[in-house]
Predicted model as a PDB file, atoms N, CA, C, CB and O in Angstrom, pLDDT in the B-factor column:
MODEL        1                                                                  
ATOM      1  N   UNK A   1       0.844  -1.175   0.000  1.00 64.00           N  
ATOM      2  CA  UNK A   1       0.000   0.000   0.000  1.00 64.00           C  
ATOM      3  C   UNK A   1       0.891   1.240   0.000  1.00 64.00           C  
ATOM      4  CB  UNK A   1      -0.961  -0.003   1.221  1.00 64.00           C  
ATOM      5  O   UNK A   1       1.832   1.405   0.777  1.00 64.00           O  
ATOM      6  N   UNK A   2       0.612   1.856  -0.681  1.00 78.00           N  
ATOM      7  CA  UNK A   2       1.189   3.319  -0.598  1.00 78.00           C  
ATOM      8  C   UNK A   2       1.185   3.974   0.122  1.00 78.00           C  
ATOM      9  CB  UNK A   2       0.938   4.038  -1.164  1.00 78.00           C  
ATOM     10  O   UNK A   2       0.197   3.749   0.821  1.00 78.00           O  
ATOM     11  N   UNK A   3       2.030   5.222   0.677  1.00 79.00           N  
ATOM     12  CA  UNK A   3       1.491   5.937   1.647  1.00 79.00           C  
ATOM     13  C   UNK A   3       0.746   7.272   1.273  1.00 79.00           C  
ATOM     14  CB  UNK A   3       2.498   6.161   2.510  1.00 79.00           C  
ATOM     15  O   UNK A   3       0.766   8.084   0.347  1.00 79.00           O  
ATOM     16  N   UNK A   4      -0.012   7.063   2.619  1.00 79.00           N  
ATOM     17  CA  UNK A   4      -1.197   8.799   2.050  1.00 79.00           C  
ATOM     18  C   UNK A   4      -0.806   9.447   3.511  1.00 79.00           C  
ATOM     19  CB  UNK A   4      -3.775   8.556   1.780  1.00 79.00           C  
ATOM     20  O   UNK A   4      -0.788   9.022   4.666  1.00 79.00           O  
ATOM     21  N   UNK A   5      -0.494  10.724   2.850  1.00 83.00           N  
ATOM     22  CA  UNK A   5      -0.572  11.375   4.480  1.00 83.00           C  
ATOM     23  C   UNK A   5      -1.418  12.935   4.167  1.00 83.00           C  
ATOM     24  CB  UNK A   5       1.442  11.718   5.325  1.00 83.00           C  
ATOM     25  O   UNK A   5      -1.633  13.400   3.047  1.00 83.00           O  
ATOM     26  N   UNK A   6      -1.817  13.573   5.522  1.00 81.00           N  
ATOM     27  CA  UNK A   6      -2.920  14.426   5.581  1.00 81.00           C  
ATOM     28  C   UNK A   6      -2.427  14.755   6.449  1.00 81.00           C  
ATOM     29  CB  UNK A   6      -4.233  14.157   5.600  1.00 81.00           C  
ATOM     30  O   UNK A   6      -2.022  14.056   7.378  1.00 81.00           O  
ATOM     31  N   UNK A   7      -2.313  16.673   6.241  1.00 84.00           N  
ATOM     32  CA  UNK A   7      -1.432  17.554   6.937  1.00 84.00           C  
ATOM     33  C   UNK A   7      -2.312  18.539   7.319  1.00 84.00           C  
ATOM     34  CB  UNK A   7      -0.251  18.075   6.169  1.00 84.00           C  
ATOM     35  O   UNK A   7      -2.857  19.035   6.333  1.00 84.00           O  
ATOM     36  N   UNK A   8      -2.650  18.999   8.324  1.00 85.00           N  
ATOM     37  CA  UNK A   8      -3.518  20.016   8.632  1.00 85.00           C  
ATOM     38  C   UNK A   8      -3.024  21.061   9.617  1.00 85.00           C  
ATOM     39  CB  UNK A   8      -4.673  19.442   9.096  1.00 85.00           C  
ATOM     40  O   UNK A   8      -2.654  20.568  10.683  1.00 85.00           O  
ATOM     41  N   UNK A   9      -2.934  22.279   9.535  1.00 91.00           N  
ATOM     42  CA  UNK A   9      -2.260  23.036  10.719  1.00 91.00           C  
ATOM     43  C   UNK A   9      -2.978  24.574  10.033  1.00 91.00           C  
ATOM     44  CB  UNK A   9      -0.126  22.860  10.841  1.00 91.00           C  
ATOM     45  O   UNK A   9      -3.282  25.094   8.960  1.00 91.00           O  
ATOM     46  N   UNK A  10      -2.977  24.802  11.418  1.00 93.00           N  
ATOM     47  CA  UNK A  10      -4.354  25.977  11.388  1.00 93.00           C  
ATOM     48  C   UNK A  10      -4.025  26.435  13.158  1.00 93.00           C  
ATOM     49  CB  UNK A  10      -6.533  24.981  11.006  1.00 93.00           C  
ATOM     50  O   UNK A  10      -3.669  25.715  14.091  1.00 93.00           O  
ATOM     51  N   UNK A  11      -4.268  27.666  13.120  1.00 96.00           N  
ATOM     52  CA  UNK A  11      -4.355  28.931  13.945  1.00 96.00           C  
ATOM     53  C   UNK A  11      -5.453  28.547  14.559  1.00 96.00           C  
ATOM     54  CB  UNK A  11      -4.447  30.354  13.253  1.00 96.00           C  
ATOM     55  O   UNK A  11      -6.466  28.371  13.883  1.00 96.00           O  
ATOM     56  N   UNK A  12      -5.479  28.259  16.512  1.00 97.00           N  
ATOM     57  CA  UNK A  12      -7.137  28.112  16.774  1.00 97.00           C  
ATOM     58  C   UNK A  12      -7.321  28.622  18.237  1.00 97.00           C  
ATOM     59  CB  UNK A  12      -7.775  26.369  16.640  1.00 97.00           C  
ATOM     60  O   UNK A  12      -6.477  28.201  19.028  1.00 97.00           O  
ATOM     61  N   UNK A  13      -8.192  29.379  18.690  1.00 98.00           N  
ATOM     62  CA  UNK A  13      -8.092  29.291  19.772  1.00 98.00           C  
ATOM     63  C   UNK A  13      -7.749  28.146  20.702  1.00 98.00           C  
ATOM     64  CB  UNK A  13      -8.894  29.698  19.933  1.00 98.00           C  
ATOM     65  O   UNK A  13      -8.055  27.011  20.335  1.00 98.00           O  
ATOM     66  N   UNK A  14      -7.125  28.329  21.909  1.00 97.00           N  
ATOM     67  CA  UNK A  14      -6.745  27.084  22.916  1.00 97.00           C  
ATOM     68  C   UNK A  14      -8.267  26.477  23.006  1.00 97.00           C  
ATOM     69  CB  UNK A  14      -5.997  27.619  24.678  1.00 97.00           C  
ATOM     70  O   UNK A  14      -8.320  25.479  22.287  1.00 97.00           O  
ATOM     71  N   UNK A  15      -9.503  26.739  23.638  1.00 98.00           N  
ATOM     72  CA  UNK A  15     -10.275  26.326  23.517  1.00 98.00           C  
ATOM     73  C   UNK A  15     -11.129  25.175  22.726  1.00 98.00           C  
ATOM     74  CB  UNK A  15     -10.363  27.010  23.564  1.00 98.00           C  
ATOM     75  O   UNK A  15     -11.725  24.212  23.208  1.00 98.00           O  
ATOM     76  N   UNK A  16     -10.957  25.707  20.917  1.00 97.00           N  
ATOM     77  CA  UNK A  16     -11.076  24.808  19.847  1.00 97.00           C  
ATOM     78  C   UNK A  16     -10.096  24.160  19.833  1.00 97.00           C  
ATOM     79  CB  UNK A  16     -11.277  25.260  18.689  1.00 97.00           C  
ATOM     80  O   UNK A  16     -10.414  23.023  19.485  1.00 97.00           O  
ATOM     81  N   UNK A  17      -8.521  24.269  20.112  1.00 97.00           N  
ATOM     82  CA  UNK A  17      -7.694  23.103  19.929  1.00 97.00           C  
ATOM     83  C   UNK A  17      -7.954  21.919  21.140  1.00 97.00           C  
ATOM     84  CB  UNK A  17      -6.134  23.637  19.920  1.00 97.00           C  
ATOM     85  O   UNK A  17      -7.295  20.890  21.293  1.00 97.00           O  
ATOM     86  N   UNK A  18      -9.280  22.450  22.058  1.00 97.00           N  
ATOM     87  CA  UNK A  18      -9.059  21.199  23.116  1.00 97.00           C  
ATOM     88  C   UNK A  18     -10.208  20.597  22.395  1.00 97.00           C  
ATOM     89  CB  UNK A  18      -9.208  21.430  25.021  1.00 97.00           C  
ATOM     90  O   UNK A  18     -10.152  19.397  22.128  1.00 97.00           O  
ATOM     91  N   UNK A  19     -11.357  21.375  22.013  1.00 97.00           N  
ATOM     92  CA  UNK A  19     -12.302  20.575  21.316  1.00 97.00           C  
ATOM     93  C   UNK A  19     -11.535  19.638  20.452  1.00 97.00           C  
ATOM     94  CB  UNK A  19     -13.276  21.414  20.515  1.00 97.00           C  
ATOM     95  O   UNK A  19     -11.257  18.605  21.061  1.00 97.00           O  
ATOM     96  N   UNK A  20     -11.310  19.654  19.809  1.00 94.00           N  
ATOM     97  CA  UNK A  20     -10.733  18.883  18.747  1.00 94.00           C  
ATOM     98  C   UNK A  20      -9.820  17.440  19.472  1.00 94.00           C  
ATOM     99  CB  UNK A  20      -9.680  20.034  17.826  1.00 94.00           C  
ATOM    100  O   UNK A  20      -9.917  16.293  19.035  1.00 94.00           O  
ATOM    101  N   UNK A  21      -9.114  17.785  20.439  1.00 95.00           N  
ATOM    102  CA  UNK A  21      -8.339  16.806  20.669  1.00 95.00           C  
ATOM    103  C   UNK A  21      -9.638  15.621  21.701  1.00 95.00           C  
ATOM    104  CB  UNK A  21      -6.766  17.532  21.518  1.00 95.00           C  
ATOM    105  O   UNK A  21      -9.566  14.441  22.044  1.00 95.00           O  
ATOM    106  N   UNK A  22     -10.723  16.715  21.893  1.00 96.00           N  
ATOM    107  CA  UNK A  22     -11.363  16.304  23.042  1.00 96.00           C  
ATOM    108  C   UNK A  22     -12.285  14.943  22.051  1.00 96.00           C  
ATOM    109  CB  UNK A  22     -12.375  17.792  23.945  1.00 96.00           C  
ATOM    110  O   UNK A  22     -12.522  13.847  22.560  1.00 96.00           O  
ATOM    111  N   UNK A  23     -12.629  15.245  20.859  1.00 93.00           N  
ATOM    112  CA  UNK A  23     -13.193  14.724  19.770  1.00 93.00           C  
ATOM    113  C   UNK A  23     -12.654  13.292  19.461  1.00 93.00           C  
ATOM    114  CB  UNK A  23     -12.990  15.647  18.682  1.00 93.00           C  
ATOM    115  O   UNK A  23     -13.361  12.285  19.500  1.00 93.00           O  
ATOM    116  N   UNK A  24     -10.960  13.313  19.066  1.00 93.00           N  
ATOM    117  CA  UNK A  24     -10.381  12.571  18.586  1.00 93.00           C  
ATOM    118  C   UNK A  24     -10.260  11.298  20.127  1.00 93.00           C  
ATOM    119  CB  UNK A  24      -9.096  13.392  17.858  1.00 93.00           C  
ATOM    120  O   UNK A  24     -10.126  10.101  19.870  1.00 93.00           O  
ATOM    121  N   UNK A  25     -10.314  11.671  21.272  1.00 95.00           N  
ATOM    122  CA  UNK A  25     -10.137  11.159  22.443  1.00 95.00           C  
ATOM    123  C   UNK A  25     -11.298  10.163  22.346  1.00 95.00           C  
ATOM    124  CB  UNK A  25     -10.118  12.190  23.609  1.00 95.00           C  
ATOM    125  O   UNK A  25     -11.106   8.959  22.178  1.00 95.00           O  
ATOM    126  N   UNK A  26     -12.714  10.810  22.479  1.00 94.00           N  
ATOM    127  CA  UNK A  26     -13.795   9.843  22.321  1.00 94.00           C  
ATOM    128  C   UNK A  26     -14.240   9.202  21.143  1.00 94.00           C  
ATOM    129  CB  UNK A  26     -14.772  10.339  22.716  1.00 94.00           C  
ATOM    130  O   UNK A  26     -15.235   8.477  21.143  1.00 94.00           O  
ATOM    131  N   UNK A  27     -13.302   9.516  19.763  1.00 93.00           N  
ATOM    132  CA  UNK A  27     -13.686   8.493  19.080  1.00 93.00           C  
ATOM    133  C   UNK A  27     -12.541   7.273  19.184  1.00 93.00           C  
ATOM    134  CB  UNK A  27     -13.975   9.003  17.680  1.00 93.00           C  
ATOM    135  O   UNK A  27     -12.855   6.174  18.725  1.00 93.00           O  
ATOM    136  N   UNK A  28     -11.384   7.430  19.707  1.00 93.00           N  
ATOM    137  CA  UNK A  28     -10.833   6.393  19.954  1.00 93.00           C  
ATOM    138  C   UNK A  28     -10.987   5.669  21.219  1.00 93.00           C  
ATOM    139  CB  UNK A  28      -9.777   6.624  19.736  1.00 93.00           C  
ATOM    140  O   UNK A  28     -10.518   4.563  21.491  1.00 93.00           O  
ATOM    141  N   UNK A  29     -11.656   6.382  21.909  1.00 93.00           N  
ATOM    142  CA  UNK A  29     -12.541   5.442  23.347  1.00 93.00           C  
ATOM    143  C   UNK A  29     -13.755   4.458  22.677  1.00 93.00           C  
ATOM    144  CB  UNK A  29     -13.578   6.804  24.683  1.00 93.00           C  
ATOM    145  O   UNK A  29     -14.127   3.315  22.946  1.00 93.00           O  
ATOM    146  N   UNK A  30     -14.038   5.114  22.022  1.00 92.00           N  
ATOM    147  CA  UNK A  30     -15.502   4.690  22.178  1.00 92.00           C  
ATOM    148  C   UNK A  30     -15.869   3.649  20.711  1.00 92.00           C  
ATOM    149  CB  UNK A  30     -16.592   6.296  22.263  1.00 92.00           C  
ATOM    150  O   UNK A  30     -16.799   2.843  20.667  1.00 92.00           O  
ATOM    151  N   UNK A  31     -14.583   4.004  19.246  1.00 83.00           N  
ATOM    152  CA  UNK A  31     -14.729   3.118  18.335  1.00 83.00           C  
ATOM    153  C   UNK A  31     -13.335   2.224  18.216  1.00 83.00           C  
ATOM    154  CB  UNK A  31     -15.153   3.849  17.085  1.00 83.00           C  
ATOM    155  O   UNK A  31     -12.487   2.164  19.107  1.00 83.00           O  
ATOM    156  N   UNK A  32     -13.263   1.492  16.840  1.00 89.00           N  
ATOM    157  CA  UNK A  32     -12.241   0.877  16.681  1.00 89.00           C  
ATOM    158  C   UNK A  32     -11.715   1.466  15.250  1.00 89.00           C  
ATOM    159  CB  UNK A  32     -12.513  -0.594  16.824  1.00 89.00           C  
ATOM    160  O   UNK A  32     -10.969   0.807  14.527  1.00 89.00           O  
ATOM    161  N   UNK A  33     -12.112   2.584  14.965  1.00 91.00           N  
ATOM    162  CA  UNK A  33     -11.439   3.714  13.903  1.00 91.00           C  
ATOM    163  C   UNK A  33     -11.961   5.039  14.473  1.00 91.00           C  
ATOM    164  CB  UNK A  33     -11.969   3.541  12.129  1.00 91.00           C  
ATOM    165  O   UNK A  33     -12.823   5.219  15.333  1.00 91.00           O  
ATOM    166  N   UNK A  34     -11.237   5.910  13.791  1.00 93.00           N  
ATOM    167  CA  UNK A  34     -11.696   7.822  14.007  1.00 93.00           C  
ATOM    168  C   UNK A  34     -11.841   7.912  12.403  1.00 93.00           C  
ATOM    169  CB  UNK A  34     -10.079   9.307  14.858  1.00 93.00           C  
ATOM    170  O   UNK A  34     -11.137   7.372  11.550  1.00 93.00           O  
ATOM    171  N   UNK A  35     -12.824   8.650  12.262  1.00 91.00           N  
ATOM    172  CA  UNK A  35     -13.133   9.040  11.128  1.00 91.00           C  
ATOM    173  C   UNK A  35     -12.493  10.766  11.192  1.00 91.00           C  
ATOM    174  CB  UNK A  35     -14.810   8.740  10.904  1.00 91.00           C  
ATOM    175  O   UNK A  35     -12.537  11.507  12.174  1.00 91.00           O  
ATOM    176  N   UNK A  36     -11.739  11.177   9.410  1.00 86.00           N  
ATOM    177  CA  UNK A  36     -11.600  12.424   9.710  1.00 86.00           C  
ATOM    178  C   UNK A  36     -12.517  13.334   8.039  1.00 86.00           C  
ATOM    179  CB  UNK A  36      -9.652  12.665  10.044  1.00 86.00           C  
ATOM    180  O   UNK A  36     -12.668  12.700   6.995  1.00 86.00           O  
ATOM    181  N   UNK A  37     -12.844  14.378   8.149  1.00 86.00           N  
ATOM    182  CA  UNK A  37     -13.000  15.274   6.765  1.00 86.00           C  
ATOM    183  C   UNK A  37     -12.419  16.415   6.286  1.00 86.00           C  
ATOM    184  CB  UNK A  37     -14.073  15.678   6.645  1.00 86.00           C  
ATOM    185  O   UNK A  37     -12.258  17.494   6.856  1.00 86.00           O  
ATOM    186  N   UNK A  38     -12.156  16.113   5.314  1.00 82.00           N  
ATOM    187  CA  UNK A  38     -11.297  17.332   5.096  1.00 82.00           C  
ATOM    188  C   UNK A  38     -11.039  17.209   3.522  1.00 82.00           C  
ATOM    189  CB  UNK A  38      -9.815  17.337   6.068  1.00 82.00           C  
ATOM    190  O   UNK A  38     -10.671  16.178   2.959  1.00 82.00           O  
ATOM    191  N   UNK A  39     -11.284  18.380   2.940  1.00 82.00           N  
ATOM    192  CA  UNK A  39     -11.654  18.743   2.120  1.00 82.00           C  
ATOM    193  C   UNK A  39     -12.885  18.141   1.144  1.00 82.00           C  
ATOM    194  CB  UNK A  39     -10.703  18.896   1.790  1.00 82.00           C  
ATOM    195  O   UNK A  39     -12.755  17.787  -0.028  1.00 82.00           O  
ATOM    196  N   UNK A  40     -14.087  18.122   1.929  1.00 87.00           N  
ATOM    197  CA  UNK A  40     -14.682  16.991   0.919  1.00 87.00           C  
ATOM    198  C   UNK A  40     -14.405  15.413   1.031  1.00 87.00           C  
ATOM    199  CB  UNK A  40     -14.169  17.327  -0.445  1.00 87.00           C  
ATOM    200  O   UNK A  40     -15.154  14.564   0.548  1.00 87.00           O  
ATOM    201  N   UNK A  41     -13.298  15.159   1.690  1.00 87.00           N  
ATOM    202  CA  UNK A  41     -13.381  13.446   1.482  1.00 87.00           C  
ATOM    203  C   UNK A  41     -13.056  13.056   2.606  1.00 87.00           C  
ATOM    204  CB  UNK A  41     -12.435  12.670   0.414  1.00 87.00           C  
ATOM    205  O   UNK A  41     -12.086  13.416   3.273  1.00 87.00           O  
ATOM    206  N   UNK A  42     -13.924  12.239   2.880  1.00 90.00           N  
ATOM    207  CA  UNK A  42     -13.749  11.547   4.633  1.00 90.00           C  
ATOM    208  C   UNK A  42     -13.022  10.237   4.493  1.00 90.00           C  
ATOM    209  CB  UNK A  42     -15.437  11.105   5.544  1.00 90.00           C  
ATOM    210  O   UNK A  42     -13.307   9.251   3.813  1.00 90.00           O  
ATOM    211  N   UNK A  43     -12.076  10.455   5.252  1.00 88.00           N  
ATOM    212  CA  UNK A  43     -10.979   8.907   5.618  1.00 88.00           C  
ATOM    213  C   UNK A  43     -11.237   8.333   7.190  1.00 88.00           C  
ATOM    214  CB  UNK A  43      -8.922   9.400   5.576  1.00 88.00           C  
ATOM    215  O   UNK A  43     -11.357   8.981   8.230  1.00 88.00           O  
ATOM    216  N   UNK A  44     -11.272   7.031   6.993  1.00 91.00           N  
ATOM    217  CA  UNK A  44     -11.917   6.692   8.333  1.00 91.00           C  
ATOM    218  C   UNK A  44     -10.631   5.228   8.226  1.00 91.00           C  
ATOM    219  CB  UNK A  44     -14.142   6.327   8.348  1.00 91.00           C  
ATOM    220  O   UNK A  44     -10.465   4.309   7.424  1.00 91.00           O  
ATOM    221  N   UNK A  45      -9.904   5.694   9.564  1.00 92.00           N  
ATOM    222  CA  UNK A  45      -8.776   4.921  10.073  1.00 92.00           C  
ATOM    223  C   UNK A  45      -8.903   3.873  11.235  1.00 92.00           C  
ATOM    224  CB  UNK A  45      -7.854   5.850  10.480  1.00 92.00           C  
ATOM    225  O   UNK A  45      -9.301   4.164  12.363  1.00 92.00           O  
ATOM    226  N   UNK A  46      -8.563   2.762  10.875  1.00 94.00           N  
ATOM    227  CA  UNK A  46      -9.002   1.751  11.544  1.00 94.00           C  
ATOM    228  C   UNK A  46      -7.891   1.649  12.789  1.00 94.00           C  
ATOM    229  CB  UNK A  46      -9.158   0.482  10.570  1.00 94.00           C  
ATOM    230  O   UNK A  46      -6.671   1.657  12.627  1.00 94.00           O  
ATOM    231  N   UNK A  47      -8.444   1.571  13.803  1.00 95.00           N  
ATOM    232  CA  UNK A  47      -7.009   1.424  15.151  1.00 95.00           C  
ATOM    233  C   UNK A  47      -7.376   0.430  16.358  1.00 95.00           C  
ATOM    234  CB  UNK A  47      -6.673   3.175  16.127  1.00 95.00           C  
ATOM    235  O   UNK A  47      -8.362   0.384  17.093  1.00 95.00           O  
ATOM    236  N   UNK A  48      -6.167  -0.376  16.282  1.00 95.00           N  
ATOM    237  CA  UNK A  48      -6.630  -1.722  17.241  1.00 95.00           C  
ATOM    238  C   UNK A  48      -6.585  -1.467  18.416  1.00 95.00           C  
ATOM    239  CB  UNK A  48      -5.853  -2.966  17.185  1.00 95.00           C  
ATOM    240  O   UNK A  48      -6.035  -0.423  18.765  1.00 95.00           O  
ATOM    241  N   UNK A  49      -7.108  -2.280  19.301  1.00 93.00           N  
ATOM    242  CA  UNK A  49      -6.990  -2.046  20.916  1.00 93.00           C  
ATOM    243  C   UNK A  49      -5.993  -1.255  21.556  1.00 93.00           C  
ATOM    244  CB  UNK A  49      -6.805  -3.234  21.568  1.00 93.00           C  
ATOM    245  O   UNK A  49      -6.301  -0.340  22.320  1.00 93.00           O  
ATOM    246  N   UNK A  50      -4.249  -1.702  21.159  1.00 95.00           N  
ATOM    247  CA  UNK A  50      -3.389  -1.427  21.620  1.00 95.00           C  
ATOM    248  C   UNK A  50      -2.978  -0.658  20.724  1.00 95.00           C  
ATOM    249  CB  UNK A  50      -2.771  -2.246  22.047  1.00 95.00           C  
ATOM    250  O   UNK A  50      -3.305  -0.771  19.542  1.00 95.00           O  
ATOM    251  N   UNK A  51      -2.003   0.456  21.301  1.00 96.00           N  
ATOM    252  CA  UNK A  51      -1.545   1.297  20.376  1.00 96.00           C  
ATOM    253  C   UNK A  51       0.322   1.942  21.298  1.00 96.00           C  
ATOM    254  CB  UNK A  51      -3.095   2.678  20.095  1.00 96.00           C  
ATOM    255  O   UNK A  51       0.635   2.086  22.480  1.00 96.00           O  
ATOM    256  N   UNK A  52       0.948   2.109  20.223  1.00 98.00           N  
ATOM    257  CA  UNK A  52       2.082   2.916  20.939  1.00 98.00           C  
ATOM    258  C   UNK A  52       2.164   4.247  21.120  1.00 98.00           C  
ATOM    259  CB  UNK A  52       3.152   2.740  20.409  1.00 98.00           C  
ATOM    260  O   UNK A  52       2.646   4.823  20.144  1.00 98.00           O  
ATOM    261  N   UNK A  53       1.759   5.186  22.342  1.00 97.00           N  
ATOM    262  CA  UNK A  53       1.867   6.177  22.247  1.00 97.00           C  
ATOM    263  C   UNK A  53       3.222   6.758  22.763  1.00 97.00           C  
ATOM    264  CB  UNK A  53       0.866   6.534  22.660  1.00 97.00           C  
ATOM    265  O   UNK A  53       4.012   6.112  23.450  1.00 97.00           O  
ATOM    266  N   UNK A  54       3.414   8.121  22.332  1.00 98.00           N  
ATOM    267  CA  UNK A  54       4.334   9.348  22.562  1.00 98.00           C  
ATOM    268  C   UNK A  54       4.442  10.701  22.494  1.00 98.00           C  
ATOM    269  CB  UNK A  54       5.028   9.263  22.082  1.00 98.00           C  
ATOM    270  O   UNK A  54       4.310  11.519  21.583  1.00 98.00           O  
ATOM    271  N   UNK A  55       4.819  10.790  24.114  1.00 97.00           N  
ATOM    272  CA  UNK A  55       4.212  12.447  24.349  1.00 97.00           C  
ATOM    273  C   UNK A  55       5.540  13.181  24.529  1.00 97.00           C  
ATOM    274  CB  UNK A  55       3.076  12.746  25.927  1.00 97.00           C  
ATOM    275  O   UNK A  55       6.233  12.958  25.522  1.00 97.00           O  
ATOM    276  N   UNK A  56       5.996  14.271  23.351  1.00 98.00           N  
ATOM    277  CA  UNK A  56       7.383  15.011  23.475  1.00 98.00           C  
ATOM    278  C   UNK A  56       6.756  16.309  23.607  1.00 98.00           C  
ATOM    279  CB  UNK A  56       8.547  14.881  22.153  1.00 98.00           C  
ATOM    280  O   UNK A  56       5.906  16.713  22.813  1.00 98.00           O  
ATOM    281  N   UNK A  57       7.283  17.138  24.874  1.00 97.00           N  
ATOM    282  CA  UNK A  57       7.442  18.265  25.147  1.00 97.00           C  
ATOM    283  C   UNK A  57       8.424  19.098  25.176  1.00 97.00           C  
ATOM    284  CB  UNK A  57       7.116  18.300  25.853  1.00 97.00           C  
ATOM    285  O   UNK A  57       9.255  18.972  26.075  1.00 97.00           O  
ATOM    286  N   UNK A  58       8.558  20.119  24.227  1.00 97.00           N  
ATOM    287  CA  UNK A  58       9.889  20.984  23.811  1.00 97.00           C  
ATOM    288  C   UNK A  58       9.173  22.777  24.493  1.00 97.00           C  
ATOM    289  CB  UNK A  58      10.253  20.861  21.456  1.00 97.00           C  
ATOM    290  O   UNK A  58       8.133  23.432  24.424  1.00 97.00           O  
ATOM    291  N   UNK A  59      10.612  22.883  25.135  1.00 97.00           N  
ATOM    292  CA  UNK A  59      10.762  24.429  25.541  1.00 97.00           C  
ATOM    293  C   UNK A  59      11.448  25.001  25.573  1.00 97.00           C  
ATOM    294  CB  UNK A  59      10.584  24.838  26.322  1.00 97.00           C  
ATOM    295  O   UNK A  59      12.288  24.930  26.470  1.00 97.00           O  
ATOM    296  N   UNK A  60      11.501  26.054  24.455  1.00 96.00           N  
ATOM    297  CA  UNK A  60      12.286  26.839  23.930  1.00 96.00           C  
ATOM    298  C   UNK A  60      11.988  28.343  24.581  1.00 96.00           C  
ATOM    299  CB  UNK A  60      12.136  26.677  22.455  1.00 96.00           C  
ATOM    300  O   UNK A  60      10.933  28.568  25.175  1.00 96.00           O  
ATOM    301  N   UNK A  61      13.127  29.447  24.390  1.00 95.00           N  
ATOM    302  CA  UNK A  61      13.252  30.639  24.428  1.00 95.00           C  
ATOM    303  C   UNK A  61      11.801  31.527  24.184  1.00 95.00           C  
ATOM    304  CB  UNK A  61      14.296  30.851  23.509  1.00 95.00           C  
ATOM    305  O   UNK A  61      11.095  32.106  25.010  1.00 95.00           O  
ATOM    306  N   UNK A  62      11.654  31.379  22.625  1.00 95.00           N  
ATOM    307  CA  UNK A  62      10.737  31.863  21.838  1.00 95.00           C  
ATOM    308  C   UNK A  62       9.371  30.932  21.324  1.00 95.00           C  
ATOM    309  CB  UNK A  62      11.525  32.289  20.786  1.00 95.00           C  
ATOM    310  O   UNK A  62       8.506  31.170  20.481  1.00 95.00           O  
ATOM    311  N   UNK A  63       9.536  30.093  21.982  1.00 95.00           N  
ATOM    312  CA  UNK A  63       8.235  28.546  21.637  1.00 95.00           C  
ATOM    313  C   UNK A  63       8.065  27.424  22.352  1.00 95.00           C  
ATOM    314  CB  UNK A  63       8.458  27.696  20.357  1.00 95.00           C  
ATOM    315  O   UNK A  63       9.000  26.802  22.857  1.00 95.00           O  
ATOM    316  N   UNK A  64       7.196  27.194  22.412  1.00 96.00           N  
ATOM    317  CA  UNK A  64       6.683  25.643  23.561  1.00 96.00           C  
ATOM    318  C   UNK A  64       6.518  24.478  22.313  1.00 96.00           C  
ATOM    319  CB  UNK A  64       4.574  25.875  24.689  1.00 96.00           C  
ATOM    320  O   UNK A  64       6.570  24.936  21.172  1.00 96.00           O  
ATOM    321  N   UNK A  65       6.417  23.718  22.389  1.00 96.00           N  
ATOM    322  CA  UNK A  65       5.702  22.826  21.662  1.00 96.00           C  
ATOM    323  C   UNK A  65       5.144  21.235  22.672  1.00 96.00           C  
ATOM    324  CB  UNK A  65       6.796  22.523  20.329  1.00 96.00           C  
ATOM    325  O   UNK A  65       5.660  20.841  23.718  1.00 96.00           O  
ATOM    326  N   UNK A  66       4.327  20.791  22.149  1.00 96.00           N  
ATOM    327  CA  UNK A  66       3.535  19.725  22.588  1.00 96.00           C  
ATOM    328  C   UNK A  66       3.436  18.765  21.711  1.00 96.00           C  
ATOM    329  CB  UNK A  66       2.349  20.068  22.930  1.00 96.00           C  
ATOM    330  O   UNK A  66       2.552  19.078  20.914  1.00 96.00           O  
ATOM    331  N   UNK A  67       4.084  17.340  21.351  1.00 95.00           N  
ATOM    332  CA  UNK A  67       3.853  16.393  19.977  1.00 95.00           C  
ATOM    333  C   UNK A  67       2.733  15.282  20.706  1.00 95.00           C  
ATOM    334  CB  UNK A  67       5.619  15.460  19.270  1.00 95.00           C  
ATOM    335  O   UNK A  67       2.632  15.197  21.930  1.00 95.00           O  
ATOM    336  N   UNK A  68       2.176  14.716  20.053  1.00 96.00           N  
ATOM    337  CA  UNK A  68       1.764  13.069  20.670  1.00 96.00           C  
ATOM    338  C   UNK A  68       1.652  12.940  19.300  1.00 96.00           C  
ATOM    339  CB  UNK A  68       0.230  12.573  21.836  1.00 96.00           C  
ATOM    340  O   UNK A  68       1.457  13.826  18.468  1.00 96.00           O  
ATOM    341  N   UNK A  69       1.844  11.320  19.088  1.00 96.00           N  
ATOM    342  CA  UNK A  69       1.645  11.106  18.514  1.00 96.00           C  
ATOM    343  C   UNK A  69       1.091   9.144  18.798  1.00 96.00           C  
ATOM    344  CB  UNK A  69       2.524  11.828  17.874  1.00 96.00           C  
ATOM    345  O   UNK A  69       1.315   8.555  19.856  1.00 96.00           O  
ATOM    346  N   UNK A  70       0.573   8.671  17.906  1.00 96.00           N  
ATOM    347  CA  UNK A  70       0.115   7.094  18.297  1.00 96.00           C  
ATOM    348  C   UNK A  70       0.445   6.464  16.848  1.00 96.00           C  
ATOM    349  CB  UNK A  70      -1.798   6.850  18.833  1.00 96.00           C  
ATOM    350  O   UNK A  70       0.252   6.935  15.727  1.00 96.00           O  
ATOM    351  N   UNK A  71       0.947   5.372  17.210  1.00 96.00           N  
ATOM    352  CA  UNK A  71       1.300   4.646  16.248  1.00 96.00           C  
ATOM    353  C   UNK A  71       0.732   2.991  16.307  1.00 96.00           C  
ATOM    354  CB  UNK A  71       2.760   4.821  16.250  1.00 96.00           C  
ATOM    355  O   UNK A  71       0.270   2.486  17.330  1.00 96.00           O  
ATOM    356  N   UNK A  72       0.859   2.346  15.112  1.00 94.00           N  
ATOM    357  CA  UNK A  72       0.159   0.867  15.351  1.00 94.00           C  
ATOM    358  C   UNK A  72       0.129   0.268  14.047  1.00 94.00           C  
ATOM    359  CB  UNK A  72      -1.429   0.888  15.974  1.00 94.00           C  
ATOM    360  O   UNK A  72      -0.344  -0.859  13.896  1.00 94.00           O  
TER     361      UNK A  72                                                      
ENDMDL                                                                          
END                                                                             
């Protein structure tokens, strides 16, 4: 299979960036994929029980950053 990747980065209030993460949280509680849309075409990713997660926190001078990411 090829790879497809989907890049999204956008300016949001803190608020909407918790919605969003708050979103992605209960569809991986609650299904065994997260569905996403964007631009018109919805991709719906299948994710098994177990998963490898990783949480990197960078602090810089001039910037914070926050990564997670899950893999499987």
């Amino acid at each position: 299979m090829d790879l497809m990747e989907v890049t999204e980065q956008a300016r949001l209030r803190r608020e909407e960036a918790a919605a969003r993460l708050r979103a992605l949280a209960d569809a991986l509680a609650s299904n065994n994929e997260v569905e996403f849309e964007r631009e018109g075409l919805r991709f719906k990713v299948r994710v098994p029980d177990e998963v490898d997660f990783k949480l990197e926190i960078e602090i810089g001078d001039d910037e914070r950053e926050i990564e997670i990411e899950l893999k499987w």
